[in-house]
N, C-alpha and C positions, 0 to 999 in steps of 0.2 A: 418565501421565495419559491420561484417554481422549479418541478424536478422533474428531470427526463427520466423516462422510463427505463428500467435495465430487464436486455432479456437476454442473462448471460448463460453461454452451452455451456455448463459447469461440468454436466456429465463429460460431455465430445472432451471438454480441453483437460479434464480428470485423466482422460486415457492418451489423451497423449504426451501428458510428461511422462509417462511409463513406453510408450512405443520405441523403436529404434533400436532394441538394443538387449532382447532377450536376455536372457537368462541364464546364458551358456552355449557352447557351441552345439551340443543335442540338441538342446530346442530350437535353436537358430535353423538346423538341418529341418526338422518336421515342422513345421511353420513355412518354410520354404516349398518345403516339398507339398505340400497342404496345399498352398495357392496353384503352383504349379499345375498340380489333379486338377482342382477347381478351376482354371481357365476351358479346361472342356467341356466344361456345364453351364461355364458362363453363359450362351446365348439362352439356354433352354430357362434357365432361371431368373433370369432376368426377364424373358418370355410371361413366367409364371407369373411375375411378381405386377406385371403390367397388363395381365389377361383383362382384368376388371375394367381396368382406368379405359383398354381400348373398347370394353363391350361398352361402358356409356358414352362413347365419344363417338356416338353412331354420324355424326355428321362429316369425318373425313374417309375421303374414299381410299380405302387402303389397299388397293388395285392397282392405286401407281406408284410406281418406286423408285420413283425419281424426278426430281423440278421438272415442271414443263419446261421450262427454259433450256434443258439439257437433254428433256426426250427432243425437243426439237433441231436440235444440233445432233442427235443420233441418227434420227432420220432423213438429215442431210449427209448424213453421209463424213460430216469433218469431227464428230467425237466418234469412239468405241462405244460396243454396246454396254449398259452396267457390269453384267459378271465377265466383262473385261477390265473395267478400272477400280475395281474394288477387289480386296481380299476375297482368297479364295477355300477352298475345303471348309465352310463358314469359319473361319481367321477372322471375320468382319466383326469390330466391336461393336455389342448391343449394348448400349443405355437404358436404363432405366429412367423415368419417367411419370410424372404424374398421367397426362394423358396425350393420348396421342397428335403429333398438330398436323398443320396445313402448311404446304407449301406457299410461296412467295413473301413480297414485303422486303424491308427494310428495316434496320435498327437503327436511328438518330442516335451520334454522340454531340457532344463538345467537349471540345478539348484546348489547352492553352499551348499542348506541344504535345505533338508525336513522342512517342516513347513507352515506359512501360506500362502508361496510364491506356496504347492501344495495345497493347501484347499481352499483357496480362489476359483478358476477355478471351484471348483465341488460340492462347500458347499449350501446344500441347508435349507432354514428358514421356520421358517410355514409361514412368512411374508417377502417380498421382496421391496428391493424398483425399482420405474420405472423410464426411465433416466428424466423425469419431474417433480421429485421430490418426487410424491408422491407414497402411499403404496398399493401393494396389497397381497390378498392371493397367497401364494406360495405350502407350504405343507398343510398348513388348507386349507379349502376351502370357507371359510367364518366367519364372527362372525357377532356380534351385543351388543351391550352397554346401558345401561342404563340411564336415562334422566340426573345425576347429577354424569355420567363417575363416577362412583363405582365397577361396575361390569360389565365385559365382560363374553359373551358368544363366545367360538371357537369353531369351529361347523371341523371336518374333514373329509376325503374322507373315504366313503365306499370301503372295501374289498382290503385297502392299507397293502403290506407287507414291511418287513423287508427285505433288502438281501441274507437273507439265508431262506426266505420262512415263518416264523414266521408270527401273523397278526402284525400291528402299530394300536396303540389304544390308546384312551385318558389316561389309564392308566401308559403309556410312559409318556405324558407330564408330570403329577402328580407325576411319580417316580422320572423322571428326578430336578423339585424342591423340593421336600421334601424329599429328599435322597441325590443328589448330588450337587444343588446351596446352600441352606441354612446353610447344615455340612462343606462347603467348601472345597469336596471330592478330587477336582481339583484344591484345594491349591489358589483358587481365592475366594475375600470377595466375599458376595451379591451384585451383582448387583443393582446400582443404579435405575432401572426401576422396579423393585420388591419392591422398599419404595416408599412411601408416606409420607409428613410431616401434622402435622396440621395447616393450615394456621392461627389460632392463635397464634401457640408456635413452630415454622421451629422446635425445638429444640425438640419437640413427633416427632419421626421417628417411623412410623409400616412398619409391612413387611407383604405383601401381602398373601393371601390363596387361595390355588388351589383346588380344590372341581371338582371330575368326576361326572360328571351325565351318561352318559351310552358309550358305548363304542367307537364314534365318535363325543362325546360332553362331553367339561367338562369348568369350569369358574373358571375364576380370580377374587379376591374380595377385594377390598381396604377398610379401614375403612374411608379415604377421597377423595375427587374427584382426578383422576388421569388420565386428556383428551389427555396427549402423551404415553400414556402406549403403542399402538399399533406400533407406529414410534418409541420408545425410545425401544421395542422389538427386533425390527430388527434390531436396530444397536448396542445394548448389549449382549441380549441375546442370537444372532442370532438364534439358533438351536431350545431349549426348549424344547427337550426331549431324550431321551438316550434308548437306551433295553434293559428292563428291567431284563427279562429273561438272558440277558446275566452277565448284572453289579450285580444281584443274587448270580451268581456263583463266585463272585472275591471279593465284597466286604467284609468287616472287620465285618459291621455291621451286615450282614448276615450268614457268614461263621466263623466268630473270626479272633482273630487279628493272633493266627498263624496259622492260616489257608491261610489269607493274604498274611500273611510274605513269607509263602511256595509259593502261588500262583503266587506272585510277582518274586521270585526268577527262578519259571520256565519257564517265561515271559520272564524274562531279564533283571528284574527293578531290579533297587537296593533296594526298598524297597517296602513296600505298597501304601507309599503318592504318590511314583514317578510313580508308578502302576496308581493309582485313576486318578493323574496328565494326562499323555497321554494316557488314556482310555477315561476319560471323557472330556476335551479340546483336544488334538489332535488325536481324535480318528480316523480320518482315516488315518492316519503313524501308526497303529496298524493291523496287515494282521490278520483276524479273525474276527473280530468285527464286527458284521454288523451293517448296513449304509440305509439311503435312496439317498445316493449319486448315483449319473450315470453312475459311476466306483468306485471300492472297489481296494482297494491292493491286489495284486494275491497273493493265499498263497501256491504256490509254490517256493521251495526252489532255492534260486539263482535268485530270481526275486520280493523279498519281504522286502530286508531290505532296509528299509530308510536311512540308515548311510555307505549300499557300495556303489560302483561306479554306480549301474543300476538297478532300481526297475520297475516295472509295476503297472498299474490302469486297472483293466479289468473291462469289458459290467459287468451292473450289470441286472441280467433276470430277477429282480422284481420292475424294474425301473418305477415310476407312471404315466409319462408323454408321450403323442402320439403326431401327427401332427395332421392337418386338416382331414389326410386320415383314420385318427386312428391307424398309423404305428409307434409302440415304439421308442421312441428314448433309447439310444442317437444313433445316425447315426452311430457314431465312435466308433471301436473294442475298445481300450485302450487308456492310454497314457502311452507314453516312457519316463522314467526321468534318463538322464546322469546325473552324479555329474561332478563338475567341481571344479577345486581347487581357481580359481581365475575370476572373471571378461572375462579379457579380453580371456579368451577362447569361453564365450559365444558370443564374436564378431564373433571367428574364425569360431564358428562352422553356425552361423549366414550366414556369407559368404561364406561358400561351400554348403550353404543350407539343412544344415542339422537339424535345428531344423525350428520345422510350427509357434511357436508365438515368440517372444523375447520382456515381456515388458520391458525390461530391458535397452534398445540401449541408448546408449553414444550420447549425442550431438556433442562430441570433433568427434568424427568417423563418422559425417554425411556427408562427402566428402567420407571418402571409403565406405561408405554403399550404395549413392548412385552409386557409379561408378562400383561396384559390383551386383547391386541388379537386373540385367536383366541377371547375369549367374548364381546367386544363386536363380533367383526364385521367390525372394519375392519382395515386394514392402512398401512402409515407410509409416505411417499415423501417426497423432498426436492427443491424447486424453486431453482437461484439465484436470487441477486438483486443489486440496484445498491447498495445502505447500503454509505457509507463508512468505517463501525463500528455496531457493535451499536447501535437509537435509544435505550435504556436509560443507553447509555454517552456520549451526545454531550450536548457541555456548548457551547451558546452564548454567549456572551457579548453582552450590547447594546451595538455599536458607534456606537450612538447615542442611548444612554441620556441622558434630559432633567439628569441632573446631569452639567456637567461635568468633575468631578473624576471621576466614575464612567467616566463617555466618554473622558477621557484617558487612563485609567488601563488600559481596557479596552484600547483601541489601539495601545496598548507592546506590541509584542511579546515584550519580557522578561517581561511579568506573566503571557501565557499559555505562556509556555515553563516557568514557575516552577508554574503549575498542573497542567502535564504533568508536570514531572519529580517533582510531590510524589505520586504517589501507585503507590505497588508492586500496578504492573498485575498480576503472576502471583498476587498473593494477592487481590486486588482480581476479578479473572477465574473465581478456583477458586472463591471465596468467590458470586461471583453468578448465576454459571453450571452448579456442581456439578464443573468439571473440564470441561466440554464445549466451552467457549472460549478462546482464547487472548488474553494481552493486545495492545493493539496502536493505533496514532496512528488517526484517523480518515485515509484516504485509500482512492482507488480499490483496489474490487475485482478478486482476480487473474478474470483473463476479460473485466474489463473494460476500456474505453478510459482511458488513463493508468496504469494497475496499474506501481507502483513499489514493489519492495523495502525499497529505502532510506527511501522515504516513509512507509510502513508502521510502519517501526522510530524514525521520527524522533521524538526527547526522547520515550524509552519509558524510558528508563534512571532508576530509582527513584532519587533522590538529594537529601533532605528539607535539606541543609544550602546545596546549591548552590538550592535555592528560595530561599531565606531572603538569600542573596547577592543572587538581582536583584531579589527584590522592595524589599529597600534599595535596590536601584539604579534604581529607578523611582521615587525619591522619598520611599517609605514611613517612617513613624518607629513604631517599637515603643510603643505608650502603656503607663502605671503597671500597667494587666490584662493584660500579657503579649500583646495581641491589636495588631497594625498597624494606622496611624490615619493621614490624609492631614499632609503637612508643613505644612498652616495649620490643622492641631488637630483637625479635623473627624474623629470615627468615622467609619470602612469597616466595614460588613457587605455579607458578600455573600448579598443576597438571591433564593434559589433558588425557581425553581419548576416543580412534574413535571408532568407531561399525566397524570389519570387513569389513560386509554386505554392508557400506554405500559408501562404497569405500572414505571415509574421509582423511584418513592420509596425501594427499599430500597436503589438504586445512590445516589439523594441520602443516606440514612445513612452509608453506606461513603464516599461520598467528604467529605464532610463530618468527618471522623471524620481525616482525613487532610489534608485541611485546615487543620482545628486546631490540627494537631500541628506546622503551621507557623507557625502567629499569625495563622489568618485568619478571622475573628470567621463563620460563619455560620447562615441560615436558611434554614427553606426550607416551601414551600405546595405542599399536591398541589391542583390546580385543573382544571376540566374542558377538554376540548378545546375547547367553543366560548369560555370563558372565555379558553384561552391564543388563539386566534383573536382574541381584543375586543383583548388585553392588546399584542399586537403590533400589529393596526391602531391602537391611542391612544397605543404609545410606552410603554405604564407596566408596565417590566416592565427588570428589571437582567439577571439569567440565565435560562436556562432550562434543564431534563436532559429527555428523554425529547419534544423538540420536536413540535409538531404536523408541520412541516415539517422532516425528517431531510434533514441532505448527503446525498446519494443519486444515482444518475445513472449509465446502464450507456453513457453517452455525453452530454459534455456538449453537442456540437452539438443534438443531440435534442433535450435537456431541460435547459435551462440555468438554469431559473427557481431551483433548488435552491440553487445556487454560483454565480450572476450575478444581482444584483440588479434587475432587467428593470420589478416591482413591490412593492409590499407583500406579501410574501407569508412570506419567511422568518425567521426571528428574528432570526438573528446578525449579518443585513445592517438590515433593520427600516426605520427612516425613509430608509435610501439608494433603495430599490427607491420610494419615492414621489419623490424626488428625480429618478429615471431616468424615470420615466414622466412625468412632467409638464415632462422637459424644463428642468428647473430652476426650475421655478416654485415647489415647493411640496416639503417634506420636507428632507433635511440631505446637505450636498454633499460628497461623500468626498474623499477625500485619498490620496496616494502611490499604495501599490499597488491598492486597491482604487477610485481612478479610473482608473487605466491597464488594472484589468480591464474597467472601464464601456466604458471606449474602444475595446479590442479586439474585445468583443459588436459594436457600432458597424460596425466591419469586420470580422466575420464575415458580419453581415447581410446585409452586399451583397456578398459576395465567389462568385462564381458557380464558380472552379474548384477541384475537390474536391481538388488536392492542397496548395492556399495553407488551405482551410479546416480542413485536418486543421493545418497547421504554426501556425493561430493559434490553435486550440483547446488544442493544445500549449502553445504560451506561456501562456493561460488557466490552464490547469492546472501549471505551472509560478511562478507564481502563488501559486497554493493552499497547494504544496509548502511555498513561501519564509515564505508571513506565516503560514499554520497559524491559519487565523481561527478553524476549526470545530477543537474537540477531542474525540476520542472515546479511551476507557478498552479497551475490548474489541472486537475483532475481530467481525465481522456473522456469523451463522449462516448456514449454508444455511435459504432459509424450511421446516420441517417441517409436514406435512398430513397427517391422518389423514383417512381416503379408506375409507367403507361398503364391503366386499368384493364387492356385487353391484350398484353403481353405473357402471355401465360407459359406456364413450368419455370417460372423465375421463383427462388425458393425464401421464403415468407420471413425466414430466420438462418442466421447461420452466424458462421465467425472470419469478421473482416479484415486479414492477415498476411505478412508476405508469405508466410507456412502455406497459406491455400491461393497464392496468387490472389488476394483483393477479389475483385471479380472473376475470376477463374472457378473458383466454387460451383457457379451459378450455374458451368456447361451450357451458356449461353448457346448453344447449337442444337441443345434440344428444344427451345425456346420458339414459340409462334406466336404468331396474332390471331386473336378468335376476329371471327365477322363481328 
């Protein structure tokens, strides 16, 4: 059989199960303070680090310091000059870089839908993470913390704009939560990095206060020690702040509600919420809004809507970041985004070389990609990543599905060990994969935090007759059709359904097919991603294959939201994560193991030294092992990218994650086309 390559950052994902979350609150303070100092050196050393790469890149003239396209709007007169739309007292962040590029060009996408498949590439945080796990300043330019991590100080960049020339000002962060995360303006609870519990009563939840002090510093204030605030930042909140000036003019709270309502309507929203909703979460699919992103949505007409065939991301000329030479990026005029109706056209277009990234590439197509990929141009490279099996291969179940024969039945763990063992992974694998995958339990990736063998392999063992033993043994009675029916008469189907997006349905064939072949009556619906989004926030929904929300996680301290029910957010846990967030008010209250996982999150939260928070992340994931809530069919790929051969500073290796934004990693803005 053949096997794909593995080139997993074992060191990178080594160090960041340990990141987040020091050691104490003295270390937490000199570690803070550390970076802090260190952002005034940042230019110079980053300078240092990139002296080389710019002495052999004798071929860009680094005399100009800025798109032609923007000196020539300067010199007419209708842009500012540079050291007017960039940070100032050098505030401006340097990248690093392999070597230095050239201005202009374009980046080809495709895409099947706007969304975070474009935002991810361009999104930028006041906090980032580095592919070694750990954090730094991004849009801030530094903070500092206090001895018993209570209060941060985020200190930003002087004489930072907006895209459309406005200043950015601590007053942004501050509006951005006490205006749009708190009211849930964008239809999403509070963010779990914004609470705090008190580690005598998990069960006192406060929620943090944002306090400006002047207008490139303002602080975050917990009433209890909170040492992941800075990491659980960047991969929550990402953004943390909004403009102001602009969400002024549209919101309800500002304007009234029909003022909204009107405002919304001439938007194009159906209403206000849905208004709030892609204003303030996906706001850059929004042509207007400004951005500190490195391209914006053109707002020109026939080139601006997200939902036809062909939109644009243009230069944005208040972009904050330079090279070593002090030359604005981003290098690259735009990006170009096709729609595509299906998948496999992003092959086609792939192979006539028509689009510069695709992280999308098919395993099953690595024979034609390579046999292709010296007339199209590009060339293959594989990034790891955190998927605890293939998302094609992982099967939810709703552990709180509105019927309760369905909900009890789900929650036996006999009935998902009986769905594991019906199905002969290695044919199941060959057959969806081409050979390129192996079968295998949904658990941690090797390189990642928790990687178990054992786990890997658990109830993989194809055995259709030992199904059929516990699914009697849960209950079940055979009805007159050959198909299993609950013991008070009532039919079982299990009704399946794929994520578009995941390209799932032929994995729901196959397993359905095997299924069957046990007595398990099923269905199944291929439904859009924001559809399975509605179907999980309303509860109505029995399984699902190919999740919006995949087990995934190269650490679950980082990113717990996958495999800890924290919110609404994942399938398989569903009405628990409302449960957890509201504190019990509102959603369905877990039982056994999956409230002693509730509990342990609980105390990790407040647990400040980093070797108790590693041993209760263990027992977390220990956990996982035992109830096998999530089940996955096939083994996760390394992610595969085909990558334009004269695209350069795209980085060769790395790990393909929502921890680093997918493509986000890449800093596609330092990114250029050689001649």
């Amino acid at each position: 059989m053949r096997k794909r390559g593995l080139a997993l950052a074992c060191a990178a994902v080594m160090a960041m199960s340990l990141v987040g979350c020091g050691g104490g609150g003295s270390t937490a303070t000199t570690a803070a303070s550390a970076t802090t100092a260190a952002q005034t050196e940042a230019g110079s050393t980053a300078a240092a680090e990139t002296t080389t790469a710019a002495a052999e890149n004798t071929a860009v003239d680094t005399s100009q310091k800025e798109a032609p396209m923007l000196a020539e709007q300067v010199a007419a007169g209708t842009l500012p000059a540079l050291e007017e739309r960039i940070p100032t007292d050098g505030d401006a962040m340097v990248e690093e870089m392999e070597s230095l590029g050239q201005y202009g060009g374009s980046i080809q996408f495709a895409f099947q839908k706007a969304g975070w498949s474009t935002g991810k590439p361009i999104e930028q945080g006041l906090f980032r993470f580095k592919e070694d796990g750990t954090v730094e300043p991004n849009v801030a330019k530094g903070y500092d913390v206090n001895e018993d991590a209570t209060e941060y100080t985020i200190y930003l960049r002087k004489g930072m704009k907006w895209s459309d020339g406005v200043p950015f000002t601590a007053e942004d962060c501050v509006f951005f939560y006490d205006h749009m995360c708190k009211p849930a303006t964008f239809g999403k609870s509070l963010w779990d990095c914004f609470k705090v519990a008190n580690p005598e009563n998990p069960d006192e939840v406060t929620e943090a206060e944002f306090e400006k002090v002047d207008d490139t510093t303002f602080k975050v204030k917990f009433q209890y020690s909170k040492p992941s605030f800075i990491e659980n930042l960047a991969i929550n909140a990402k953004w943390c702040f909004a403009p102001k000036h602009y969400h002024e003019q549209i919101l309800a709270e500002f304007i009234g509600e029909e003022a909204a309502k009107q405002k919304a309507t001439e938007m194009g929203f159906s209403d206000a919420a849905a208004m709030g909703k892609e204003t303030g979460y996906y706001f850059w699919n929004v042509s207007g809004i400004p951005t500190l992103n490195p391209w914006v949505l053109s707002t020109e007409s026939g080139k601006n809507d997200v939902d036809g065939d062909y939109y644009e991301y243009v230069r944005n000329p208040y972009y904050w970041k330079v090279d070593s030479e002090g030359r604005q990026l981003p290098y690259i005029d735009k990006l170009e985004i096709t729609r595509i109706s299906d998948a496999s056209q992003t092959l086609l277009k792939t192979l006539e070389g028509s689009v510069t990234i695709n992280d999308g590439a098919n395993w099953a197509d690595i024979a034609t990609l390579q046999e292709n990929a010296e007339k199209g141009g590009y060339h293959l490279i594989q990034w790891s990543n955190g998927q605890w099996a293939d998302i094609r291969s992982q099967v939810h179940l709703n552990l709180t599905d509105k019927d309760e024969d369905y909900r009890a039945l789900f929650n036996n763990i006999d009935f998902r060990q009986a769905l594991s063992i019906a199905v002969d992974r290695k044919e199941y694998a060959s057959l969806l994969s081409d050979g390129w995958q192996d079968g295998a339990q949904a658990a941690p990736a090797e390189g990642t935090m928790g990687y178990d063998a054992e786990w890997a392999a658990k109830w993989t063992e194809y055995d259709p007759a030992a199904a059929q033993t516990l699914i009697e043994g849960c209950g079940m009675v055979k009805g007159s059709d050959g198909y299993w029916d609950f013991a008070n008469g009532k039919d079982f189907v299990l009704n399946l359904s794929t994520n578009t997006e995941s390209g799932s349905d032929e994995s729901a064939e196959l397993l359905m097919k095997y299924y069957d072949a046990i007595g398990i009556k099923c269905t199944y619906k291929p439904v859009s991603r924001e559809l399975m989004d509605n179907m999980t926030t309303s509860n109505d929904f029995d399984a699902v294959i190919g999740p919006v929300v995949p087990a995934e996680t190269i650490s679950i301290i980082l990113r717990p939201d996958t495999l800890v029910p924290v919110r609404n957010y994942a399938a398989w846990y569903s009405q628990v994560g409302n449960w957890y967030a509201s504190r019990g008010a509102e959603g369905v209250a877990p039982e056994g193991g999956l409230l002693e996982l509730c509990n342990l999150y609980d105390q990790l939260k407040v647990e400040v030294d980093s070797d108790k928070q590693m041993e209760i992340a263990q027992q977390m994931l220990d956990l996982h092992k035992e109830n096998t809530w999530v089940l996955g069919y096939m083994a996760a790929p390394t992610t595969l990218i085909a990558v334009k051969d004269n695209f350069k500073n795209f980085p060769e290796t790395s790990v393909y994650c929502d921890e680093f934004r997918g493509l986000g990693i890449a800093h596609i803005e330092c990114c250029y086309f050689a001649d």
